[in-house]
SELOSE-845619 format. One record per residue (C-alpha): x, y, z. Coordinates in Angstrom, 3 decimals. Layout:
<sites>
SITE        px        py        pz
SITE         X         Y         Z
...
</sites>
This chain:
<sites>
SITE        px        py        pz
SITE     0.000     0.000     0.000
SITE     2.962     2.025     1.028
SITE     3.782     2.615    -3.196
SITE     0.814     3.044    -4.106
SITE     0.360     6.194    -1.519
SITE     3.587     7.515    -3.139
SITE     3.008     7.026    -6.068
SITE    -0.523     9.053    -5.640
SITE     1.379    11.818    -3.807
SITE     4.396    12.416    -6.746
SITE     1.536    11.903    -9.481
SITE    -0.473    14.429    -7.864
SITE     2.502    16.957    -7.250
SITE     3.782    16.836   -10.640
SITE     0.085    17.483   -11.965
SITE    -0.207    20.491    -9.920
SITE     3.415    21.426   -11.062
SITE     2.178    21.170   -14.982
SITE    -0.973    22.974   -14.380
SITE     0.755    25.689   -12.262
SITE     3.349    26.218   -15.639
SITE     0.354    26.058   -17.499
SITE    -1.753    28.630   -15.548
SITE     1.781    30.855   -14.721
SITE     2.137    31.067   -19.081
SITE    -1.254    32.837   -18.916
SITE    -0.432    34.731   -16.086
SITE    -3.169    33.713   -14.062
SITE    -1.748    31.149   -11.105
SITE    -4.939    30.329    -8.853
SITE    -4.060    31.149    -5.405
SITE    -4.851    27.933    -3.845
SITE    -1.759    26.005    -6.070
SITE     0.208    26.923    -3.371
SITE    -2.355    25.542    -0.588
SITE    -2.513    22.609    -2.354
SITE     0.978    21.956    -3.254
SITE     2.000    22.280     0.566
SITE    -1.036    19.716     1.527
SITE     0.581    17.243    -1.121
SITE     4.171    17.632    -0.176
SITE     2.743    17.212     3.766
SITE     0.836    14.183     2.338
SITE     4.264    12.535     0.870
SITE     6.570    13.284     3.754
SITE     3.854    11.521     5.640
SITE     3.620     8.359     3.445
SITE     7.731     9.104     3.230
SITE     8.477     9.083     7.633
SITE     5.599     7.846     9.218
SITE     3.666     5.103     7.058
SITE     6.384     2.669     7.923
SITE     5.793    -1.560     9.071
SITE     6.889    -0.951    12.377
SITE     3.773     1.634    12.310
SITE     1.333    -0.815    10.349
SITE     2.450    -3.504    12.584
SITE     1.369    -1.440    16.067
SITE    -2.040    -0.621    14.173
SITE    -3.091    -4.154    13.080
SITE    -2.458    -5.448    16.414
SITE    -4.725    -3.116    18.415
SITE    -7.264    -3.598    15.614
SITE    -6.758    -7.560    16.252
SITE    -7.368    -6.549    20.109
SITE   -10.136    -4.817    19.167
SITE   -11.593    -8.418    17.450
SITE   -10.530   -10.345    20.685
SITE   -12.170    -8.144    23.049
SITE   -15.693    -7.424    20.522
SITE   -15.752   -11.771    20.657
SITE   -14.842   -12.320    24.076
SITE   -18.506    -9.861    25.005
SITE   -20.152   -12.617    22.409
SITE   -19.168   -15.492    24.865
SITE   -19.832   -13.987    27.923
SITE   -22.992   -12.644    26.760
SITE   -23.575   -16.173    25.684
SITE   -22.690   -17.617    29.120
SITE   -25.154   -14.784    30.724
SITE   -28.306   -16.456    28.544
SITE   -26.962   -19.635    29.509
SITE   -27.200   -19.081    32.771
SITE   -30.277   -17.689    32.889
SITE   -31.854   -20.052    31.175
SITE   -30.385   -22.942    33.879
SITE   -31.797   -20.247    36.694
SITE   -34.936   -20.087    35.053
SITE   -34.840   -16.129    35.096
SITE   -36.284   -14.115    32.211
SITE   -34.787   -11.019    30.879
</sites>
């Protein structure tokens, strides 16, 4: 996934950079090419430093924690109906 978010990030840069030197020819640069170009180069440094396997590694294991704890409320609210049922309470 990690290539594919760079490769997004240096397509998208070098778009903005073509339709910057096409707008700058005609002398009319939109004001936001600079807004944009600083959210892409933000976006790349980000895929570049901190979208890394150690990083991916730490986030799938607290989303497989997440699984383990979202089943082990199935089981115990499967032994709570269990046990009522053997107690003969209703609820």
């Amino acid at each position: 996934m990690r290539p594919v978010g760079l490769a997004i990030s240096i397509l998208s840069l070098v778009a903005l950079a073509l339709v910057t030197w096409v707008e700058a020819r005609a002398d009319a640069v939109p004001w936001f090419a600079n807004l944009t170009a600083i959210a892409i180069v933000a976006l790349l440094l980000t895929w570049l430093v901190r979208i890394t396997p150690s990083w991916v590694k730490i986030v799938a294991d607290a989303y497989a924690y997440a699984l383990r704890l979202l089943a082990s409320t199935d089981e115990l609210e499967g032994a709570q109906s269990a046990r009522r049922d053997l107690s003969g309470e209703k609820g």
